[in-house]
Chimera marker file (.cmm) of the C-alpha trace (Angstrom):
<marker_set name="trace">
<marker id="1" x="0.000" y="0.000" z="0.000" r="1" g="1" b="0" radius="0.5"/>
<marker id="2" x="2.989" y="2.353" z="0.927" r="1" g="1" b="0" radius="0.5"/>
<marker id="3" x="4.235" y="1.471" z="-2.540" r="1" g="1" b="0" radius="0.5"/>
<marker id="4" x="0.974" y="2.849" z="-4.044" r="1" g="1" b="0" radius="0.5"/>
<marker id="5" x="0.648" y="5.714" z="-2.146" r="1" g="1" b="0" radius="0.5"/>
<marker id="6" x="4.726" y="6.566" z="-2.852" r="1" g="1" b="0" radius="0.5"/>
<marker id="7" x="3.976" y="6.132" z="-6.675" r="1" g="1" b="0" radius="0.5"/>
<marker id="8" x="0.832" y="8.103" z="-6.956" r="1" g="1" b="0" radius="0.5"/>
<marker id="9" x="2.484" y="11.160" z="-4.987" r="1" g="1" b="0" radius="0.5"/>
<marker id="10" x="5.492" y="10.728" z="-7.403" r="1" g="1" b="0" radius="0.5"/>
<marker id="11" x="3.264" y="10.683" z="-10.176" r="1" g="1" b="0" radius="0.5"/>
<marker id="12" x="1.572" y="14.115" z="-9.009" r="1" g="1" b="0" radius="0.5"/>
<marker id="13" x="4.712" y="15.834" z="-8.372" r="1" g="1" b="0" radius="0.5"/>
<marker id="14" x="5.735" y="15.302" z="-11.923" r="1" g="1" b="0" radius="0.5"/>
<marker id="15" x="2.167" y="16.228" z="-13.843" r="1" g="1" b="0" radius="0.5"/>
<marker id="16" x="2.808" y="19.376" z="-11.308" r="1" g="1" b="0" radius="0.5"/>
<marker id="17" x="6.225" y="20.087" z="-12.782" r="1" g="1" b="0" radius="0.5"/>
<marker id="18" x="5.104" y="19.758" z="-16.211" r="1" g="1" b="0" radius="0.5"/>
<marker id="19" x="2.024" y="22.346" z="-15.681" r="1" g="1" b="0" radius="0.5"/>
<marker id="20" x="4.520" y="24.682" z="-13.765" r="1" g="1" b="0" radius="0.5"/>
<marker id="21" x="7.134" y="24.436" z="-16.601" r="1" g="1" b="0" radius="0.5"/>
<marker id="22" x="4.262" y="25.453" z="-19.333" r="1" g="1" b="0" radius="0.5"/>
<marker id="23" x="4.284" y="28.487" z="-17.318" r="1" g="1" b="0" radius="0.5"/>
<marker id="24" x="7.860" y="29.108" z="-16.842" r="1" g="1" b="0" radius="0.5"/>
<marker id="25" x="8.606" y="33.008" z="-19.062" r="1" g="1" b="0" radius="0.5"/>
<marker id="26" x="4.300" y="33.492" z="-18.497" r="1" g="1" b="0" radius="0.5"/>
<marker id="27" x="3.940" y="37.120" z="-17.353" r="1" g="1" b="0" radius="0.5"/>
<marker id="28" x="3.197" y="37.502" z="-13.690" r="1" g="1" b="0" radius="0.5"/>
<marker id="29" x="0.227" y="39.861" z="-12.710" r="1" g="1" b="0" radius="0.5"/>
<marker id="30" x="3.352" y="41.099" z="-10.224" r="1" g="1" b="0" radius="0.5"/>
<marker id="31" x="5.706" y="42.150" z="-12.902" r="1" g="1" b="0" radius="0.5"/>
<marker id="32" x="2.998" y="44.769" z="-13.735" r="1" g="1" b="0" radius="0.5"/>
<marker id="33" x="2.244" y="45.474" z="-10.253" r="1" g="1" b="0" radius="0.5"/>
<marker id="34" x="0.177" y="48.812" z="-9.890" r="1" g="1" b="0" radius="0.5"/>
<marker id="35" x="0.603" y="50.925" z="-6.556" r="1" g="1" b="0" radius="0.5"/>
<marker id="36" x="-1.828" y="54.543" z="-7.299" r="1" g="1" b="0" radius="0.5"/>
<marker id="37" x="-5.529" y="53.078" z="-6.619" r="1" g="1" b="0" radius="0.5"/>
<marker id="38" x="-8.076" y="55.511" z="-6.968" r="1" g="1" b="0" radius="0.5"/>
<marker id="39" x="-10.115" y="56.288" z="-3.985" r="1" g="1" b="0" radius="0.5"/>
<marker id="40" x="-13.312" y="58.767" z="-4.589" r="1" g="1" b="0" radius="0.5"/>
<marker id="41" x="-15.897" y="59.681" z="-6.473" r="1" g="1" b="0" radius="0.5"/>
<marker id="42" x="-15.733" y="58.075" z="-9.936" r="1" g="1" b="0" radius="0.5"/>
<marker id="43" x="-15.174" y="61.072" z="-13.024" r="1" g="1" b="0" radius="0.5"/>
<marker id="44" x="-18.939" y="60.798" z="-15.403" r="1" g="1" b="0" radius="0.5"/>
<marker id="45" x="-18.690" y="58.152" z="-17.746" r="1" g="1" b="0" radius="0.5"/>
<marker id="46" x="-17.240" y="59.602" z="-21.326" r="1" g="1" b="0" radius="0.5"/>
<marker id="47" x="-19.379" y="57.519" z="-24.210" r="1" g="1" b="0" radius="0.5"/>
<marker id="48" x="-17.551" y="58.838" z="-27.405" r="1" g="1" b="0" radius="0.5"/>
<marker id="49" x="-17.235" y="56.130" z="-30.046" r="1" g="1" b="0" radius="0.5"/>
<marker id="50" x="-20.391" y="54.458" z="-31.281" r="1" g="1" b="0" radius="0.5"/>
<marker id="51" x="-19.940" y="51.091" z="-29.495" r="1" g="1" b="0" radius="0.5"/>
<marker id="52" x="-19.520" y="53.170" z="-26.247" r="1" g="1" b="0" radius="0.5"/>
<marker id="53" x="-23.186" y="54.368" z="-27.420" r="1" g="1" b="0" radius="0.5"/>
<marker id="54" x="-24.408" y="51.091" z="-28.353" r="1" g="1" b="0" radius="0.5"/>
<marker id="55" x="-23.614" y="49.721" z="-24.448" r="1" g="1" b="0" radius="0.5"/>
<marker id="56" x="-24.432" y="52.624" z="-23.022" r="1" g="1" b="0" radius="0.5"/>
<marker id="57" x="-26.516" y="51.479" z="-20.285" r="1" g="1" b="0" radius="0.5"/>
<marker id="58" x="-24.056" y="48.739" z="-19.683" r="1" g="1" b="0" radius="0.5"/>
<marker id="59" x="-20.650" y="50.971" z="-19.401" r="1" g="1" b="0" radius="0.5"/>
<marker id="60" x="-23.023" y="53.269" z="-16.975" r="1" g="1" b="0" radius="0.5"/>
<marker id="61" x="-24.075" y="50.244" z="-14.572" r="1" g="1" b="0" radius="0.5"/>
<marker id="62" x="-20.254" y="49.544" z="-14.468" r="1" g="1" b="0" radius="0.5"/>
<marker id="63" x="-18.783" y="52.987" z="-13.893" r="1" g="1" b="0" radius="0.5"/>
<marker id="64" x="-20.758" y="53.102" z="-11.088" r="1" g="1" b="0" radius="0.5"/>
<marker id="65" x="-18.327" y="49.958" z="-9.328" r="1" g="1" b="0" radius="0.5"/>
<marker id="66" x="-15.055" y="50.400" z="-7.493" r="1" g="1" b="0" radius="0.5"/>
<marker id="67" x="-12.055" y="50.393" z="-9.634" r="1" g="1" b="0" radius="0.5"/>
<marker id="68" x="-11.219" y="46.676" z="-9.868" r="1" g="1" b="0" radius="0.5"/>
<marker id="69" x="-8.058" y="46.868" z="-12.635" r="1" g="1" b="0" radius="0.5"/>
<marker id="70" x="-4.437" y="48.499" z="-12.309" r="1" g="1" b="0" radius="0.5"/>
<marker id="71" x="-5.619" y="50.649" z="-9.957" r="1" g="1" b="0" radius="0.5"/>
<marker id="72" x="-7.729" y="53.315" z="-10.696" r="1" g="1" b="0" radius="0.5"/>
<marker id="73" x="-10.161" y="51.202" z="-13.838" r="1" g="1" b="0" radius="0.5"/>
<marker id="74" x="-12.914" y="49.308" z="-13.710" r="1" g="1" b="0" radius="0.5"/>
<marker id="75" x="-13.066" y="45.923" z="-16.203" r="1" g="1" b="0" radius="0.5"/>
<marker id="76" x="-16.885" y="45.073" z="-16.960" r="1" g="1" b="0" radius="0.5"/>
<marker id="77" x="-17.782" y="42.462" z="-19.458" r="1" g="1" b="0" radius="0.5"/>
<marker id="78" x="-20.923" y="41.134" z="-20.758" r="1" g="1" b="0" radius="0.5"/>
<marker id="79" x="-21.966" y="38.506" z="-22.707" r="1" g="1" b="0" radius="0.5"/>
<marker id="80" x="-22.054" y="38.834" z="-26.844" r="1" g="1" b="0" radius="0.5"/>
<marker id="81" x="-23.414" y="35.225" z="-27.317" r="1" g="1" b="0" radius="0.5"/>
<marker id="82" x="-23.009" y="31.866" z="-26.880" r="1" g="1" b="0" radius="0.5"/>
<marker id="83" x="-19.574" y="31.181" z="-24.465" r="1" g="1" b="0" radius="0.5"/>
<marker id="84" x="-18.502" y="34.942" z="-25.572" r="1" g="1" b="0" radius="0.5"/>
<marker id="85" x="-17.950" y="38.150" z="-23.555" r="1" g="1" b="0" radius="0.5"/>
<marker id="86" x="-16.850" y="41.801" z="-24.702" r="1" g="1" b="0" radius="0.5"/>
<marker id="87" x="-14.949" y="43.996" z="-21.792" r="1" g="1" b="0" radius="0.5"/>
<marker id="88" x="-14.177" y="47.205" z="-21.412" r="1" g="1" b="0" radius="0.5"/>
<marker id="89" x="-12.139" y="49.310" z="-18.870" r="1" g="1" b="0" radius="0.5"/>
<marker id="90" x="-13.483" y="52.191" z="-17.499" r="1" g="1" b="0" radius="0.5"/>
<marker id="91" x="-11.090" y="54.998" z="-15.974" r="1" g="1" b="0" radius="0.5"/>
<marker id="92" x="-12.424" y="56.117" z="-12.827" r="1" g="1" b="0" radius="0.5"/>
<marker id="93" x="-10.458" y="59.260" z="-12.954" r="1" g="1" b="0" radius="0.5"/>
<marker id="94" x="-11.073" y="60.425" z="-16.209" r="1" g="1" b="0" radius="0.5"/>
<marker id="95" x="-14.203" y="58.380" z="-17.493" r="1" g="1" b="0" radius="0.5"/>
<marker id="96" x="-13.000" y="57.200" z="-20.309" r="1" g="1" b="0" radius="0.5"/>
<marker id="97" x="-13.904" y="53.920" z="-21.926" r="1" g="1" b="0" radius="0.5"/>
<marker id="98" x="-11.315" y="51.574" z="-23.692" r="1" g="1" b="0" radius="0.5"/>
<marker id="99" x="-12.191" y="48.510" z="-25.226" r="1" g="1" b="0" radius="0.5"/>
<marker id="100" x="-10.650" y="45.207" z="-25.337" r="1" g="1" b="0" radius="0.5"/>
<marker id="101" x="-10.394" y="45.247" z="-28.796" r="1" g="1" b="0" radius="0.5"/>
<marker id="102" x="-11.643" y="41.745" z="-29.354" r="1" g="1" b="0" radius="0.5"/>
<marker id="103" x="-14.493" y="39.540" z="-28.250" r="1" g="1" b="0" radius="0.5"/>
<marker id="104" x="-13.265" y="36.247" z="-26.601" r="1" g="1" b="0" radius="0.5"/>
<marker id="105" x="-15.144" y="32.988" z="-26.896" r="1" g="1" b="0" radius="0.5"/>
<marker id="106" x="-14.701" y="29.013" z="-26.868" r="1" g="1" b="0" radius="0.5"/>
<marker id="107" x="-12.638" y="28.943" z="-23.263" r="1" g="1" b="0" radius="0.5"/>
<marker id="108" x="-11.936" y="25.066" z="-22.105" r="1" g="1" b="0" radius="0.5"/>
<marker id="109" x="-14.033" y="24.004" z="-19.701" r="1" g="1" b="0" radius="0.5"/>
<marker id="110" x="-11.845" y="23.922" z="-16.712" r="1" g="1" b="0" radius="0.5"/>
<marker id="111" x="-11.322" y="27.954" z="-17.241" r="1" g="1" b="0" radius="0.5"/>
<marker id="112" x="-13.245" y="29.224" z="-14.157" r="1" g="1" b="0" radius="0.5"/>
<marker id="113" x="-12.961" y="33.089" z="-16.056" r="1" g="1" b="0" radius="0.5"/>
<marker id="114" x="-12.189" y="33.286" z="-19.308" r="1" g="1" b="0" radius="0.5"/>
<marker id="115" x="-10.187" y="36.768" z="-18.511" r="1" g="1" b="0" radius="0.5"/>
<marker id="116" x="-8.093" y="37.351" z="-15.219" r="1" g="1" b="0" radius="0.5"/>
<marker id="117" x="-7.014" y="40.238" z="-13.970" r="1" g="1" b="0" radius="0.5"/>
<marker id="118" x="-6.170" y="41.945" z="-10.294" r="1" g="1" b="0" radius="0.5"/>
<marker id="119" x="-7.053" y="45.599" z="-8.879" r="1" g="1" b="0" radius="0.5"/>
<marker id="120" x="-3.198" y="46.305" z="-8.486" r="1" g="1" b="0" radius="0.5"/>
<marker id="121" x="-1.715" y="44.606" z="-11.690" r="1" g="1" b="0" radius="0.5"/>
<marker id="122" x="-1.968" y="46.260" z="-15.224" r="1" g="1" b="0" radius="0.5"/>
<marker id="123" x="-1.982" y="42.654" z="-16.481" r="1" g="1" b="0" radius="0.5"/>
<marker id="124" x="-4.714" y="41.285" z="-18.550" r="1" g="1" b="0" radius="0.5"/>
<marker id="125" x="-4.728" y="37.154" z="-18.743" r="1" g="1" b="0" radius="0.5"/>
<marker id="126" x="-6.806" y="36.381" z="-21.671" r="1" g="1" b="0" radius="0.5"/>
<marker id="127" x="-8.023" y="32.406" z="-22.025" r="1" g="1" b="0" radius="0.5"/>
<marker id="128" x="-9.685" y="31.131" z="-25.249" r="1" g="1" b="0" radius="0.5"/>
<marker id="129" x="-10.264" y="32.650" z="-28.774" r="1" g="1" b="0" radius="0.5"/>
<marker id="130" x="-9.945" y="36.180" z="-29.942" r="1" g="1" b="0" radius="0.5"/>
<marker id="131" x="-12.705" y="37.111" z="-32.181" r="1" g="1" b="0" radius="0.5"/>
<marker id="132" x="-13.126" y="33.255" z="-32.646" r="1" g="1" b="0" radius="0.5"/>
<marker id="133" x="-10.103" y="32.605" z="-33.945" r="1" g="1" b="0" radius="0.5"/>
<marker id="134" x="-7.073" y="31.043" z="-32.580" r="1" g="1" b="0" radius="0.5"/>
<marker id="135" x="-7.268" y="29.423" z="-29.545" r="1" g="1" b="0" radius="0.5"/>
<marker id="136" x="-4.953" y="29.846" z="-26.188" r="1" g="1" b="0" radius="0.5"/>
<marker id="137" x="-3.683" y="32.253" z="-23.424" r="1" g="1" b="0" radius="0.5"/>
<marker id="138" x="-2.829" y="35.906" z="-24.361" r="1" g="1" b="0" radius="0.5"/>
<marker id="139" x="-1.197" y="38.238" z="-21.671" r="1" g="1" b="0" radius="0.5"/>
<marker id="140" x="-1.693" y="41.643" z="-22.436" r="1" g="1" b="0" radius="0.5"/>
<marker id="141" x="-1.214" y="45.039" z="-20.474" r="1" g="1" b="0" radius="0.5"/>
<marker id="142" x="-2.877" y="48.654" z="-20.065" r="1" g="1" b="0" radius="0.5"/>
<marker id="143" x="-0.572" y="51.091" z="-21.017" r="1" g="1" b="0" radius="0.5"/>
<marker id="144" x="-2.260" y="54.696" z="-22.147" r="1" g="1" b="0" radius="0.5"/>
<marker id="145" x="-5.418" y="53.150" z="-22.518" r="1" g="1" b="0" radius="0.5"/>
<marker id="146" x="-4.851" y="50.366" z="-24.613" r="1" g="1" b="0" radius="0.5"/>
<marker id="147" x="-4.127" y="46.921" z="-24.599" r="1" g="1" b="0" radius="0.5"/>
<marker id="148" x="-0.708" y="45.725" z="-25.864" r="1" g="1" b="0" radius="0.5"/>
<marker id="149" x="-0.031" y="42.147" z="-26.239" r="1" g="1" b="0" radius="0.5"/>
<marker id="150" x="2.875" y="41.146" z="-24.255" r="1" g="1" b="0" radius="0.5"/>
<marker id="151" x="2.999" y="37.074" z="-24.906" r="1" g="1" b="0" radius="0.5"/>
<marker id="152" x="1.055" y="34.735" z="-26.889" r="1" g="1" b="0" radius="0.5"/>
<marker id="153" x="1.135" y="31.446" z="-25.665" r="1" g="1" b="0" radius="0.5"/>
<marker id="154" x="-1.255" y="29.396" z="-28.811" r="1" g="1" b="0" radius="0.5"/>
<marker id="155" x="-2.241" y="25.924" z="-28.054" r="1" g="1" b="0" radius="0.5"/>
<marker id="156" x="-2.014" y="22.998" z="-30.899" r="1" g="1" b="0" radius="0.5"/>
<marker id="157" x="-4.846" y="22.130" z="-32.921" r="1" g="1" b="0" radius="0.5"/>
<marker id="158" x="-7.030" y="19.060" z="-32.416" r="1" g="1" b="0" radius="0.5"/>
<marker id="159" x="-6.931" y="17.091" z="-34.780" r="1" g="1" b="0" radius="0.5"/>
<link id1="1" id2="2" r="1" g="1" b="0" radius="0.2"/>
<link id1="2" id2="3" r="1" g="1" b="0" radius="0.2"/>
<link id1="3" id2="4" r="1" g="1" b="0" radius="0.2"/>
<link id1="4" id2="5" r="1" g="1" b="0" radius="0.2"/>
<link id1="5" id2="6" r="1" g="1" b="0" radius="0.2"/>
<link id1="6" id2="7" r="1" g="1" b="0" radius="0.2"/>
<link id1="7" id2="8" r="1" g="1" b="0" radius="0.2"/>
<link id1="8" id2="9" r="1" g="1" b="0" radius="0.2"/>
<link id1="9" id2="10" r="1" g="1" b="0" radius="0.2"/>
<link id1="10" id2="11" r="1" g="1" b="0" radius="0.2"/>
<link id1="11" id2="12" r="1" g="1" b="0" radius="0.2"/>
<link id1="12" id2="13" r="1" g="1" b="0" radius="0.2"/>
<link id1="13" id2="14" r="1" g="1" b="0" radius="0.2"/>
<link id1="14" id2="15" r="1" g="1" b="0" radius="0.2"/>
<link id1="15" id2="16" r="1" g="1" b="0" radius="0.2"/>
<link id1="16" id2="17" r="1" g="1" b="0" radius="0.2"/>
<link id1="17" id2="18" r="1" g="1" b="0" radius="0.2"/>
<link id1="18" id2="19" r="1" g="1" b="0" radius="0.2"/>
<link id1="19" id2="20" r="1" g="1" b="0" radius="0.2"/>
<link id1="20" id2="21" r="1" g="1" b="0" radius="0.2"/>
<link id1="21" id2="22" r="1" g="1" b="0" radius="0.2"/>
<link id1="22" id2="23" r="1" g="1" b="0" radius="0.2"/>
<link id1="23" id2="24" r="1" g="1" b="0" radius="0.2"/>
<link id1="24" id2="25" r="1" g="1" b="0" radius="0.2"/>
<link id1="25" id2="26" r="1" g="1" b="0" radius="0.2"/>
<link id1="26" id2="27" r="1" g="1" b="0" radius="0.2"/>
<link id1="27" id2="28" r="1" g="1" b="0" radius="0.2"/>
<link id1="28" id2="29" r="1" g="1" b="0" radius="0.2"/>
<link id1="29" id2="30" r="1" g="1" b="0" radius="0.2"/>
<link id1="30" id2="31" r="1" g="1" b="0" radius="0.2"/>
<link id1="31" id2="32" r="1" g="1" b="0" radius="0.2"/>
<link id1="32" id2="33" r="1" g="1" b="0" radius="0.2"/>
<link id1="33" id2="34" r="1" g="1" b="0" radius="0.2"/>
<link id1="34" id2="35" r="1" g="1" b="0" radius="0.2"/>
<link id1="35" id2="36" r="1" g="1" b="0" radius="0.2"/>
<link id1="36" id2="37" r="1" g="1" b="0" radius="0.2"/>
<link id1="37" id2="38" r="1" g="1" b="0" radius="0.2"/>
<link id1="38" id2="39" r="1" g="1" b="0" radius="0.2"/>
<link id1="39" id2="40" r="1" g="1" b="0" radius="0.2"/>
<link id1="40" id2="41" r="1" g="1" b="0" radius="0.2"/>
<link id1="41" id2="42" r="1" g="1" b="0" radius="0.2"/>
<link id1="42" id2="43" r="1" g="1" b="0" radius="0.2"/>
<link id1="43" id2="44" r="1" g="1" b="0" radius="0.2"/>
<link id1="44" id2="45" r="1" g="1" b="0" radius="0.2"/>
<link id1="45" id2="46" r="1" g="1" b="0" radius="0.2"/>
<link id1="46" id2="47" r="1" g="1" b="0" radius="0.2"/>
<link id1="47" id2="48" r="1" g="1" b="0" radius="0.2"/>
<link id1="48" id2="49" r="1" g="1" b="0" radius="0.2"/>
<link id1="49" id2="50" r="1" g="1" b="0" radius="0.2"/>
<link id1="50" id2="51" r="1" g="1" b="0" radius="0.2"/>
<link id1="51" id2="52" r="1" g="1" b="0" radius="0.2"/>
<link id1="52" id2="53" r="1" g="1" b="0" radius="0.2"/>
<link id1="53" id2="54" r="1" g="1" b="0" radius="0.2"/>
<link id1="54" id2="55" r="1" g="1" b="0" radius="0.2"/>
<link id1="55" id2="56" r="1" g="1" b="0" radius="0.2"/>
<link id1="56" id2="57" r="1" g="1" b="0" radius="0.2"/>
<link id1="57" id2="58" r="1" g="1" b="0" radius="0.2"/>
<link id1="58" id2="59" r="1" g="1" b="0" radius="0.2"/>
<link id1="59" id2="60" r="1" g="1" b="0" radius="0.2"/>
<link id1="60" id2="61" r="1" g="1" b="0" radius="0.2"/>
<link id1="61" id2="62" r="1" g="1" b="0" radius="0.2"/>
<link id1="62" id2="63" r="1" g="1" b="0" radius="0.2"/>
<link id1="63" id2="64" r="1" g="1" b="0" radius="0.2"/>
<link id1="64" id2="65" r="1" g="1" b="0" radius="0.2"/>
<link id1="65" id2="66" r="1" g="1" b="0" radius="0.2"/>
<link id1="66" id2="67" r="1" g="1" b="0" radius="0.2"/>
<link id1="67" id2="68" r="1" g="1" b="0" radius="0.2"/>
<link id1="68" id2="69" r="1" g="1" b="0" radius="0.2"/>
<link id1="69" id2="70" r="1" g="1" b="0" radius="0.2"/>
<link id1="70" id2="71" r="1" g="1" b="0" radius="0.2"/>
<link id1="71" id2="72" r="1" g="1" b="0" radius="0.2"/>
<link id1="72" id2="73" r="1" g="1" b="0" radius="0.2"/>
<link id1="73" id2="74" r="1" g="1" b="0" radius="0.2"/>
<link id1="74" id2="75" r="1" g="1" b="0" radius="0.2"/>
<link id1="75" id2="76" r="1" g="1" b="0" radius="0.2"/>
<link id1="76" id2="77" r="1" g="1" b="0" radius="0.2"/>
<link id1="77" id2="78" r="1" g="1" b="0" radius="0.2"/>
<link id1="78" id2="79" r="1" g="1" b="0" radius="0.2"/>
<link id1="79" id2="80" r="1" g="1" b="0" radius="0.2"/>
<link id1="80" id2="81" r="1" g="1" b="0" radius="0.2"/>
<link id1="81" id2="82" r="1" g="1" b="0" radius="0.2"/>
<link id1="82" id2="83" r="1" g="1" b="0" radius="0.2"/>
<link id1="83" id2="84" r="1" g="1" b="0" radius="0.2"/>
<link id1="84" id2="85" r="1" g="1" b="0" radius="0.2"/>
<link id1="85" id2="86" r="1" g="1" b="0" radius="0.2"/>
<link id1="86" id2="87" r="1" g="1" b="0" radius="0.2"/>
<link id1="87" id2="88" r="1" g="1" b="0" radius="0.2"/>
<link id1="88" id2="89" r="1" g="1" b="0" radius="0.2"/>
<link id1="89" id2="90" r="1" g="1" b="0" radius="0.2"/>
<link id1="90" id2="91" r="1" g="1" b="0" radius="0.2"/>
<link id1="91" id2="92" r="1" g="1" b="0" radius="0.2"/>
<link id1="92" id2="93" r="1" g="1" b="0" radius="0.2"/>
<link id1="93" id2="94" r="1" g="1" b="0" radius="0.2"/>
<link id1="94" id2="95" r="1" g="1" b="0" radius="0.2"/>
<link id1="95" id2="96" r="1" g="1" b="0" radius="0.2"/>
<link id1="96" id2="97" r="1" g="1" b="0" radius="0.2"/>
<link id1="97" id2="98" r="1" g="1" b="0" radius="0.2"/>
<link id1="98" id2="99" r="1" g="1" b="0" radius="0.2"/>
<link id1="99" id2="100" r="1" g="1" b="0" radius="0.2"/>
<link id1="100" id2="101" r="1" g="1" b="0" radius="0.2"/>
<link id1="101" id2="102" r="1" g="1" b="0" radius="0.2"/>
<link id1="102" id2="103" r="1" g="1" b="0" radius="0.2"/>
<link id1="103" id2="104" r="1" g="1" b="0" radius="0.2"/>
<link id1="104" id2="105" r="1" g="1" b="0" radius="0.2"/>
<link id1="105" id2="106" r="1" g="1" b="0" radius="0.2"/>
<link id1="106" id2="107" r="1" g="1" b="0" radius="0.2"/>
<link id1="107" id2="108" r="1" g="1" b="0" radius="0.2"/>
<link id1="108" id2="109" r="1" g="1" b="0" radius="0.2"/>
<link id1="109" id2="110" r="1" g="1" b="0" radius="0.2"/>
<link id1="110" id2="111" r="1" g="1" b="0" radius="0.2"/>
<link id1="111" id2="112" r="1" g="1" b="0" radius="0.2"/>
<link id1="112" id2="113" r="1" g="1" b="0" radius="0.2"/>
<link id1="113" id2="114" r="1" g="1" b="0" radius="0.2"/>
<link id1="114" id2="115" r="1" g="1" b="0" radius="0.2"/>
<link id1="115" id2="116" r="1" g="1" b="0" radius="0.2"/>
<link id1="116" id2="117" r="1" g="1" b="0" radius="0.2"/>
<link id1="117" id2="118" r="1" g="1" b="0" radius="0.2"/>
<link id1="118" id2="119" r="1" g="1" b="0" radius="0.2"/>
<link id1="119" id2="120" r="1" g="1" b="0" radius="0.2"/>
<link id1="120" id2="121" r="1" g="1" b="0" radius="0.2"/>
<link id1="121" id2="122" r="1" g="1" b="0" radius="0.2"/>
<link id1="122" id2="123" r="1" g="1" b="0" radius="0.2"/>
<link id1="123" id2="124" r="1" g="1" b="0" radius="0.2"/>
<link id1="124" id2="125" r="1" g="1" b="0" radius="0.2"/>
<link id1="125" id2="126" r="1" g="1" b="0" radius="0.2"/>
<link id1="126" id2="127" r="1" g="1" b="0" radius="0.2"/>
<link id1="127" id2="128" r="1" g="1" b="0" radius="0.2"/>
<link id1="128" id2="129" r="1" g="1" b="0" radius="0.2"/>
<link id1="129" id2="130" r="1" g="1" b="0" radius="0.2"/>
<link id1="130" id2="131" r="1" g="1" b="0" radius="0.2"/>
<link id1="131" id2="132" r="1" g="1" b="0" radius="0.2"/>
<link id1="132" id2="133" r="1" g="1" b="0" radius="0.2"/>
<link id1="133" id2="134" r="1" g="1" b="0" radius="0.2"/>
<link id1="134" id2="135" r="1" g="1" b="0" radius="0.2"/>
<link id1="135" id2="136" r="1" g="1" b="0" radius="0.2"/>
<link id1="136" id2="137" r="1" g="1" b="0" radius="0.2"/>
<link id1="137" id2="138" r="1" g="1" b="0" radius="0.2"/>
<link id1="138" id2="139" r="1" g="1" b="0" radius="0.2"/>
<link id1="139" id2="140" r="1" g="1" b="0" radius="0.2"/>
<link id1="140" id2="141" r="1" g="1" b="0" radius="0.2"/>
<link id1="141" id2="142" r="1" g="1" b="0" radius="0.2"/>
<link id1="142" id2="143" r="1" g="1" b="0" radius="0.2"/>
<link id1="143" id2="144" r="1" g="1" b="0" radius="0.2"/>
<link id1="144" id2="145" r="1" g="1" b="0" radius="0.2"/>
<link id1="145" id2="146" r="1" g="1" b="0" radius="0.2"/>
<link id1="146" id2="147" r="1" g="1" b="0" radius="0.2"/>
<link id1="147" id2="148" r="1" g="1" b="0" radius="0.2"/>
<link id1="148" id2="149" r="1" g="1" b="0" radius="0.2"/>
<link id1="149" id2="150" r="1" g="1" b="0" radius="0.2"/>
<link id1="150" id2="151" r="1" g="1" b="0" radius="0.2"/>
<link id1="151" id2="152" r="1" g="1" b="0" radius="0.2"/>
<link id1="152" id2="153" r="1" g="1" b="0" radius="0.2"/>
<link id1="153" id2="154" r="1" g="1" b="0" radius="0.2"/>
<link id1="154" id2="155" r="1" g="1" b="0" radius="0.2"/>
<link id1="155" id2="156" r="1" g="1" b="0" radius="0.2"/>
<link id1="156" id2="157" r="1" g="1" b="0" radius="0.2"/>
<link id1="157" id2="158" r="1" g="1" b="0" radius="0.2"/>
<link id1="158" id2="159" r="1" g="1" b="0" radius="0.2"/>
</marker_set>
């Protein structure tokens, strides 16, 4: 029984080195760490291109939250379908709205969110498809309101 028990913790310890080593080089929501939160009253909401328009009622409800995003924005999504979100963040100092510019869709099934992010990291961790296509985890950050992709990690096709 001691044999068993030895082999199966052996066996864990190595599937766990293999997931940690997919991650080895992954951006770390502390390498973008964020230390000016905004504390107040939120700035009004700025709706200026015609999508802002279009989910107006939507980037409203959410401007109205505590920043939850690198400090001082507030990431709302919604859903756009079937398995698909849009997000935007929402700058709670100066109300204006940037979009992720893509929908993401098609997340596996043991994603619990199909984006992460923190309140003190600029890091976005994006899991899934971008505007249905491609398929994998995409680490991007908020720098002058707008997402730059910092690593794209694609996973291989089924077959």
């Amino acid at each position: 029984m001691k044999k068993f028990l030895l082999m199966g913790f052996v066996s864990a310890m190595c599937w766990l080195g293999v997931a940690q080593a997919a991650d080895v080089g992954a951006p770390r929501f502390e390498d973008f760490a964020v230390t000016d939160t905004f504390v107040g009253k939120a700035a009004k909401v700025r709706l200026v291109s015609a999508d802002d328009k279009e989910y107006a009622t939507r980037i409203r409800e959410a401007s109205r939250q505590k920043p939850n995003f690198a400090g001082h924005y507030v990431l709302a999504s919604w859903g756009c379908g079937a398995s698909c979100v849009s997000s935007v963040a929402i700058d709670a100092k100066t109300g204006r709205v940037t979009w992720l510019p893509f929908t993401v869709c098609c997340w596996d099934v043991d994603v619990q969110e199909p984006i992460e992010f923190r309140r003190d990291s600029r890091l976005l961790v994006v899991h899934g498809s971008r505007n249905e296509a491609g398929n994998g985890t995409y680490y991007y950050v908020l720098e002058k309101d707008d997402f730059k992709l910092v690593k794209a990690v694609e996973k291989a096709a089924k077959n």
